[in-house]
N, C-alpha and C positions, 0 to 999 in steps of 0.2 A: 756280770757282764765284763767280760775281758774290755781294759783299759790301754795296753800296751801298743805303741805306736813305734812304726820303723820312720824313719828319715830315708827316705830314698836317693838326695843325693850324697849324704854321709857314706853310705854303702856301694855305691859305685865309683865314688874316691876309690874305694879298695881294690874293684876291681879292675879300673885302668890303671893301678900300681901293678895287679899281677900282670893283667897283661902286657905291659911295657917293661917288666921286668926281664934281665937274663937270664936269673939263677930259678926261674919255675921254669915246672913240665906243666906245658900245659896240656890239655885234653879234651874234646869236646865228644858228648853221646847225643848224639843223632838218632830221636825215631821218623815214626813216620811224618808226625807233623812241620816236618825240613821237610817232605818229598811233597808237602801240600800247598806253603810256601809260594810265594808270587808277589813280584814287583809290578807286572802291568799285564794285560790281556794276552800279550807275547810267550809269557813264563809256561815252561811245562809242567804239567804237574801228574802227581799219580797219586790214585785214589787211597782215602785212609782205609788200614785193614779189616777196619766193620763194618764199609759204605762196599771196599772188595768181595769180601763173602759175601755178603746178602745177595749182592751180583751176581756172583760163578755160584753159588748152590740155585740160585733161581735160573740161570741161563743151562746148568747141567740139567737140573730135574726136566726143564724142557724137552733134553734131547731122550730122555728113556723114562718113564713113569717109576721105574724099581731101581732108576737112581735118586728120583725125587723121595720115595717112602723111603728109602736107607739112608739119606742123608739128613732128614729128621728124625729117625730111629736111633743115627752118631750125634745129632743132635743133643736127644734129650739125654742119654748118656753123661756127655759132659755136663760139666756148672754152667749157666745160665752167662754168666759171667767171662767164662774159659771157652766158648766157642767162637774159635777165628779160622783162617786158611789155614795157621799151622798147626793149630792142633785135631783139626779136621784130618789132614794131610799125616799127623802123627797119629790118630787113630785110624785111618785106614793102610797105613802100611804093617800096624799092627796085627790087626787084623787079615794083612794077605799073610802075613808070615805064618802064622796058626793055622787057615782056613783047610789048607791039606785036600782033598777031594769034597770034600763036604759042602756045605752054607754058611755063609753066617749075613744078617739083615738080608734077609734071601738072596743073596749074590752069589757066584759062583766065584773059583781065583780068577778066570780068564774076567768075569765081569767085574773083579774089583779092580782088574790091573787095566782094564779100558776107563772104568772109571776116575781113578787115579789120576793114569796119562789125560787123562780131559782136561780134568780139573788144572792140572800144571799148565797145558797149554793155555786155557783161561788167564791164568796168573802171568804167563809169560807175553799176552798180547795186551795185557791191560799195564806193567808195568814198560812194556818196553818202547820207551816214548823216545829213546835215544834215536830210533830209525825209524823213516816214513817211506813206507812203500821198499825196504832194503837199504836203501841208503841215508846214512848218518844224515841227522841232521843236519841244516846247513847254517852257517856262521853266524847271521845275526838273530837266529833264535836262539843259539846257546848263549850269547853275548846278552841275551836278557833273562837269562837263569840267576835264582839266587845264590844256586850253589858256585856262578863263576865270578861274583860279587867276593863269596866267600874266600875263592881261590886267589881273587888279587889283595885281601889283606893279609894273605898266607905268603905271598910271593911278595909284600912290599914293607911287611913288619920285619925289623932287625931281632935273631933273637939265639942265643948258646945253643937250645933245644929243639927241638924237630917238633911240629904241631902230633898231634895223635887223633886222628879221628875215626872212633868209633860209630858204626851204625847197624840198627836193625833191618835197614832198607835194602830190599834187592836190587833196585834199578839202578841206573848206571848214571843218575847226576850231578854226582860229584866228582864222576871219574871228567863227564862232561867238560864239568867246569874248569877240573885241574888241570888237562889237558890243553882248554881253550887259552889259558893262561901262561903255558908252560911249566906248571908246577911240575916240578921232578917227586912220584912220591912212588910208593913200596908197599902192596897188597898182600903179601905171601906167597907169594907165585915168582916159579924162579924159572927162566928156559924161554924161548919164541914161538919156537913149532907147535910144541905138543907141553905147554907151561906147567909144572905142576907144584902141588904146596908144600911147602917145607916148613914143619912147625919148628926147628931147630932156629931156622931165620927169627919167626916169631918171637921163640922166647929171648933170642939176645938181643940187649937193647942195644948193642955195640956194631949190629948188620946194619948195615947204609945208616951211618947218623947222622947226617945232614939230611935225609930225604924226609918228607912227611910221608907219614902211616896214613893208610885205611884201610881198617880190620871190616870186615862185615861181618856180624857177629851169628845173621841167620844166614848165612848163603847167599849167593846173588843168581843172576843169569847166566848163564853161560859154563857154571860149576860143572862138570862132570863126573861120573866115578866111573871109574875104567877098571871091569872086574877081569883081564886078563891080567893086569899088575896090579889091582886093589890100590890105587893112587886115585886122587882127586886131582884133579886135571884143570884146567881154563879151557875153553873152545870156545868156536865164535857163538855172539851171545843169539844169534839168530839161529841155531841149532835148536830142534825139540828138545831137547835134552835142558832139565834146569832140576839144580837142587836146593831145596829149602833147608835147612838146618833148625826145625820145630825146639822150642826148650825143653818139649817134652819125651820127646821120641828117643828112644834106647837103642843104641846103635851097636853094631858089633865094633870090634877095638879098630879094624882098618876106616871104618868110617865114621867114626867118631872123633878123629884128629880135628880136623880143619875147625869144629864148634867148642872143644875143651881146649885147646890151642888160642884160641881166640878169647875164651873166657878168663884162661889164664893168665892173656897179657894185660887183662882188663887190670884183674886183681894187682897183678906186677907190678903194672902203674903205676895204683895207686900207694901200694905200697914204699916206692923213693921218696925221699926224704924233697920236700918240696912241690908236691905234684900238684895240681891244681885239675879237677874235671869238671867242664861245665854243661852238663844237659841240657837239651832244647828241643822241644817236639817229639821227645819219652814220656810217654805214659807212667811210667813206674807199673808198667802193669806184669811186669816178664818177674815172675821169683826169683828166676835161676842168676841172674842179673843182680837184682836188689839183693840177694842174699852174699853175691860177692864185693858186692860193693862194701856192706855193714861188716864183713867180716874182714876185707883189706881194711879199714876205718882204723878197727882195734889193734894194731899190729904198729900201725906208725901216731905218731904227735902231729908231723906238720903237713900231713895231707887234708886236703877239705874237698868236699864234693857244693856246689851250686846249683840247685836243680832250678832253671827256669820252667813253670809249669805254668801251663796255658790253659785256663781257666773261663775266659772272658764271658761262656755262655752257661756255664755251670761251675755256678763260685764254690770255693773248698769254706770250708768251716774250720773250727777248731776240730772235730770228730771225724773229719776227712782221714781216710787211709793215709794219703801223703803227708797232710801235719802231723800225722802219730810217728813218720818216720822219722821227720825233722825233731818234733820234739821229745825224740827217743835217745836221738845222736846228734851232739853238742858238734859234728864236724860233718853234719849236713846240713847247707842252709837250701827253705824251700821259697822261692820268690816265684808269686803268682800274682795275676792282674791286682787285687785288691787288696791283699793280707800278703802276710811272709811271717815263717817261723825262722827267727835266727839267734843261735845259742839257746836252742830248748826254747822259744818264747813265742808266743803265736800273737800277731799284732798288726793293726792296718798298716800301711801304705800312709804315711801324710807329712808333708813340708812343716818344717818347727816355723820358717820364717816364707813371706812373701818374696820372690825373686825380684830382680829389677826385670826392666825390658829386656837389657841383655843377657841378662843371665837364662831370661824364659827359653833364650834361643836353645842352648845349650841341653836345661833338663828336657826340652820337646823329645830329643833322640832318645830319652827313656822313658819319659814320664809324662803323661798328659792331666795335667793338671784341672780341676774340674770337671773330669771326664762322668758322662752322666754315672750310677751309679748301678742302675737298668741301662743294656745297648740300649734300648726302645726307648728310651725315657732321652728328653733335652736336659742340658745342665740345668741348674736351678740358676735362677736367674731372677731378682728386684725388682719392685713394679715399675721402675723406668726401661726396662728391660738389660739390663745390665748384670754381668755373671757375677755373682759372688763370690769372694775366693776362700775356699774353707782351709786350701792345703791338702785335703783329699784329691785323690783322682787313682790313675790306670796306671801302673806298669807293663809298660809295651814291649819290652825286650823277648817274654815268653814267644811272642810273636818270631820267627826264623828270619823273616824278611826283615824287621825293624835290628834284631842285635845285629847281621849284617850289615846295613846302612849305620851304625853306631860302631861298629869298629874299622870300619872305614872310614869315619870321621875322624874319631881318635888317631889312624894313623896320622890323617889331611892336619890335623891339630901340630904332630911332631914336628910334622915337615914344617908346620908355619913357622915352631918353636926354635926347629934348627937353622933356618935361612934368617932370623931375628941377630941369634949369636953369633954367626958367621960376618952378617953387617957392622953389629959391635966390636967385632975382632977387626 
């Protein structure tokens, strides 16, 4: 039985070092569990992408019976494991590609390409929470987004480097957010009219350096491809039209920019000396992804990845997929509710020492100390009814909404720290 224990607040020392540091790049990978995400009854959310297909393949099969048998047919095809919207989405455009006058899962072209278009449209009514009824959202429902929480530690932290936020998510919550804020940030899209991408922008880190990045790494809403100039486009996001950018799907050279473009700068990133990336609400489930990650890794010394991984209802083990990645590579740490591998080492979560009252205040924002061991389960608790303190407990940060509220803490903490010295001077 593994014996190795992490100290939880030892380890987050380090990481309000990075992040109040100047000389890191910092970085954040966003999947979908940031779009799941929620401070109060008010917060938007968008469904995760295996609660989404089960959705749109049962609500398509509704609309035509030989959409319903072909899409269990593309089903069992794929791994058990490997079927979501996009690689649904990337085997049927494989699929039109080949199909020529013939069949294939008895459909015809004209019915894979209604097929298709459904499907997108499904995708684009279920993520697009930005607008209700045509019109934007209105101000105090974005003002209880987490992503605009997120936006005001981006716009209140002092720092050399530009934030970098990567995401797999299509919808537009962070644009939400950054905008509610005023955050000036930089997509890949360059022009007003008719915006289009420019991966040259991409790859230099020297285009707008002050602005914060958001890469979308699968596509968003509103993406276009415009086959009289073969350019990917921006249009409004309420147009039919939306492109997915699948990890799987084989693209011809003009439409394969904006997703090798993207993965590229992933790598890039990681690759300067200093970088810091910290995921949250990633899966680790994308290869195309993790394999550039592990291969930026080897290339520099002082990069490290952070994977906060959220676990809380299905705990990892040491034989977890994710621990074999941490304990593969010495410059990926994986911090989940209960365990963390850090430096090759798989280990609980537990305090060496009991905090005071005030210090409790403090690890609360990451650490719930006691925390039952089963959600369903109460703390353990003495027959006077009294909690016992083992030092065990939760790591909450995997949580989107909880490392949110914690770096907006940490900012709230500066300021207290600077207005202190300011009094002493």
């Amino acid at each position: 039985m593994n014996q190795s224990k992490h100290d939880p607040s030892e380890y987050i020392r380090g990481i309000q070092q990075i992040l109040i540091s100047d000389k890191k790049k910092i970085g954040f990978l966003f999947g979908a569990g940031s779009s799941l995400a929620s401070k109060n009854d008010k917060s938007l959310t968008v469904p995760a992408i295996g609660k989404m297909t089960s959705e749109i393949v049962d609500e398509v099969g509704k609309v035509n019976p030989k959409f319903k048998t072909a899409l269990n047919e593309v089903k069992e095809e794929l791994e058990p494991d490997n079927f979501n919207i996009e690689t649904l989405l990337s085997k049927l455009e494989l699929k039109l590609d080949v199909i020529g006058k013939s069949t294939l899962n008895s459909l015809t072209k004209e019915e894979f390409i209604t097929l298709i278009s459904l499907i997108k449209k499904c995708v684009r009514e279920k993520v697009s929470v930005h607008s209700d009824k045509g019109q934007i959202v209105k101000k105090d429902i974005v003002s209880e987004l987490v992503q605009t929480d997120f936006a005001n530690w981006i716009g209140q932290a002092e720092r050399k480097f530009p934030i970098e936020i990567f995401t797999t998510n299509y919808d537009f919550l962070f644009e939400l957010g950054l905008e509610h804020k005023e955050v000036p940030y930089y997509d890949g899209f360059c022009g007003s009219l008719r915006a289009f991408f420019n991966p040259e922008s991409v790859e230099d880190f020297r285009f707008l350096p002050l602005q914060t990045k958001l890469w979308k790494m699968h596509g968003s809403l509103g993406w276009h491809f415009d086959k009289d100039t073969e350019k990917i486009l921006r249009v409004s996001p309420d147009d039919e039209d939306i492109l997915i950018y699948p990890s799987t799907l084989k693209y011809k050279d003009s439409k394969k920019q904006p997703y090798e473009s993207l993965l590229d700068r992933l790598s890039n990133f990681l690759k300067q000396d200093d970088a810091i990336l910290i995921t949250c609400g990633y899966s680790w489930g994308d290869e195309h992804i993790n394999s550039r990650l592990i291969s930026a890794l080897k290339t520099n010394t002082t990069s490290h990845v952070i994977g906060l991984f959220f676990d809380k209802f299905d705990r990892i083990n040491e034989d977890s997929k994710i621990s074999k990645i941490g304990l593969d590579n010495p410059k990926i740490s994986i911090y989940a509710s209960r365990n963390a591998v850090i430096g090759c080492s798989f280990g609980d979560w537990k305090l060496k020492s009991e905090p005071s009252k005030e210090d409790s205040v403090n690890i609360d924002l990451y650490f719930d100390e006691d925390a039952a061991i089963d959600p369903k389960d109460e703390k353990k608790t003495e027959a006077k009814g009294e909690e016992i303190w083992t030092g065990m407990g939760e790591f909450i940060l995997p949580d989107f909404s909880k490392l949110v509220k914690f770096l907006n803490a940490m900012v709230s903490d500066n300021e207290i720290k600077k207005l202190g010295a300011n009094v002493k001077k």
